[in-house]
C-alpha positions in Angstrom: -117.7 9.3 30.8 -114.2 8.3 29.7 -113.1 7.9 33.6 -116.5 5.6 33.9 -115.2 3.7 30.6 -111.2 3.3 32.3 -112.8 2.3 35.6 -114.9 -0.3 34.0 -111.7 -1.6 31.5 -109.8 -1.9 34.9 -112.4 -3.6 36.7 -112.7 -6.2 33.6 -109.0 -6.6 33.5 -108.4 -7.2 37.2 -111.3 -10.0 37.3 -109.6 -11.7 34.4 -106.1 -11.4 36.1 -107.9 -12.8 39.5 -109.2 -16.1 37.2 -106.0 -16.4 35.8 -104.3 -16.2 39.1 -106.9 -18.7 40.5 -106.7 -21.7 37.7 -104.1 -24.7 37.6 -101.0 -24.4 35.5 -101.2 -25.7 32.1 -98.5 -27.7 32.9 -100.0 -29.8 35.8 -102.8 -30.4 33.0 -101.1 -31.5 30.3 -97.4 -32.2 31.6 -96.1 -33.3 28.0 -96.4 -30.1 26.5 -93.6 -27.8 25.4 -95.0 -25.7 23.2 -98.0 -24.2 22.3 -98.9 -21.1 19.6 -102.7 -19.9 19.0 -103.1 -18.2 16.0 -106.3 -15.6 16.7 -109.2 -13.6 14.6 -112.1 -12.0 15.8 -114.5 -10.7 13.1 -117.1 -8.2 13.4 -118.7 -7.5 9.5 -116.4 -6.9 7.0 -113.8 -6.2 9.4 -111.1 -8.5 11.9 -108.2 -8.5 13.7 -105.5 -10.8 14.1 -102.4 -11.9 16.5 -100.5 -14.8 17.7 -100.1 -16.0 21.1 -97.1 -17.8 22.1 -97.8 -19.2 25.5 -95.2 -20.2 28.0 -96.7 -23.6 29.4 -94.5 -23.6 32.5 -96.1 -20.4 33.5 -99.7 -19.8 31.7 -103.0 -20.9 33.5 -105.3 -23.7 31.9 -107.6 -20.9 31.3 -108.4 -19.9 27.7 -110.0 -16.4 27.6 -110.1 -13.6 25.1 -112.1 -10.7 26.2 -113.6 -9.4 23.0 -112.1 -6.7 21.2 -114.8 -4.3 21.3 -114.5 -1.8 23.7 -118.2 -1.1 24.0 -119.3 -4.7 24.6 -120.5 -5.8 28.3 -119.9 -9.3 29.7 -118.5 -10.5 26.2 -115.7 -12.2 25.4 -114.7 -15.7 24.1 -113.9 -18.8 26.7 -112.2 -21.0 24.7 -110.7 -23.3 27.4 -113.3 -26.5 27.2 -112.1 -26.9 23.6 -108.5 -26.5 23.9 -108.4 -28.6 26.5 -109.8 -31.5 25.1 -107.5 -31.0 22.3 -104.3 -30.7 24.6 -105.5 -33.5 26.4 -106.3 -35.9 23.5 -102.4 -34.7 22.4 -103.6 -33.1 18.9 -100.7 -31.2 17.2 -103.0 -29.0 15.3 -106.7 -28.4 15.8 -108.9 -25.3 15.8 -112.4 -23.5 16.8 -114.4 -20.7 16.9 -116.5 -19.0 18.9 -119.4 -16.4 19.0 -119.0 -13.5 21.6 -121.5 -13.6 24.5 -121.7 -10.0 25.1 -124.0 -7.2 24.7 -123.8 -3.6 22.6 -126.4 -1.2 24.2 -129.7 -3.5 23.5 -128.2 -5.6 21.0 -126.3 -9.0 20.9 -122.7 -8.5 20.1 -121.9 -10.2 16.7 -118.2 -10.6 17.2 -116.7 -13.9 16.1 -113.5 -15.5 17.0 -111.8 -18.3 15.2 -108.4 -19.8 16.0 -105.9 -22.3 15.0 -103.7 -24.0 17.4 -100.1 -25.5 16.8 -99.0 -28.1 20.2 -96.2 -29.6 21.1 -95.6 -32.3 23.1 -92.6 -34.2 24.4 -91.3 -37.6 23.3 
C-alpha cells in the first residue's frame, strides 16, 4: 500500500506542477506588484498548521493552490486564486480569506479549513 500511497502523492504533485506550468505569470496580471507574503493555517479540530509563503512575483503563476495537508484526503485541497486575485487586482495591501477543503476521507467529507492573511506590495 505505501508504494500505491507515493504513486498517488506523485501523480497529485505532477498535476499541480503541470497547472502551475500552464497559468500566466503573476506579473503579466498584476504588473505593479513587488511583493507579496501569504501567511497560511489549515485547521482540522483542535489541531492546525501554519507557514508563510514569500512568493517571487517575477516568477510564480497566478494560480493560488494549496493541496490540503492531509495525506489521506482525495481530490481536496484549497483554490484560493479567485479571491486573491480580486484583491491583487483591486491593489489591497492587506486582505484575507478562508476556505473549506473540498476533498474526501474514505466516505466522509474532509473538514479541513484554511484561512490566510495576505500582505501586497505594489510599486509607486
Amino acid at each position: 500500500m505505501p508504494q500505491r500511497t507515493n504513486s498517488l502523492a506523485a501523480q497529485r504533485f505532477a498535476e499541480r506542477r503541470r497547472k502551475e506550468d500552464e497559468a500566466p505569470k503573476l506579473s503579466s496580471q498584476v504588473p505593479d506588484l513587488t511583493a507579496l507574503t501569504l501567511d497560511i493555517e489549515e485547521r482540522a479540530g483542535a489541531g492546525a498548521t501554519k507557514h508563510t509563503r514569500r512568493l517571487l512575483v517575477d516568477r510564480a503563476p497566478a494560480l493560488f493552490f494549496v493541496p490540503c495537508g492531509d495525506p489521506r484526503c482525495i481530490d481536496g485541497g484549497h483554490d484560493i486564486t479567485t479571491t486573491v486575485m480580486r484583491a491583487l487586482r483591486s491593489k489591497e495591501t492587506s486582505f484575507s480569506g478562508s476556505d473549506d477543503c473540498t476533498g474526501t476521507l474514505g466516505s466522509s467529507v474532509c473538514s479541513r479549513v484554511l484561512q490566510f492573511d495576505a500582505k501586497a506590495e505594489y510599486a509607486a
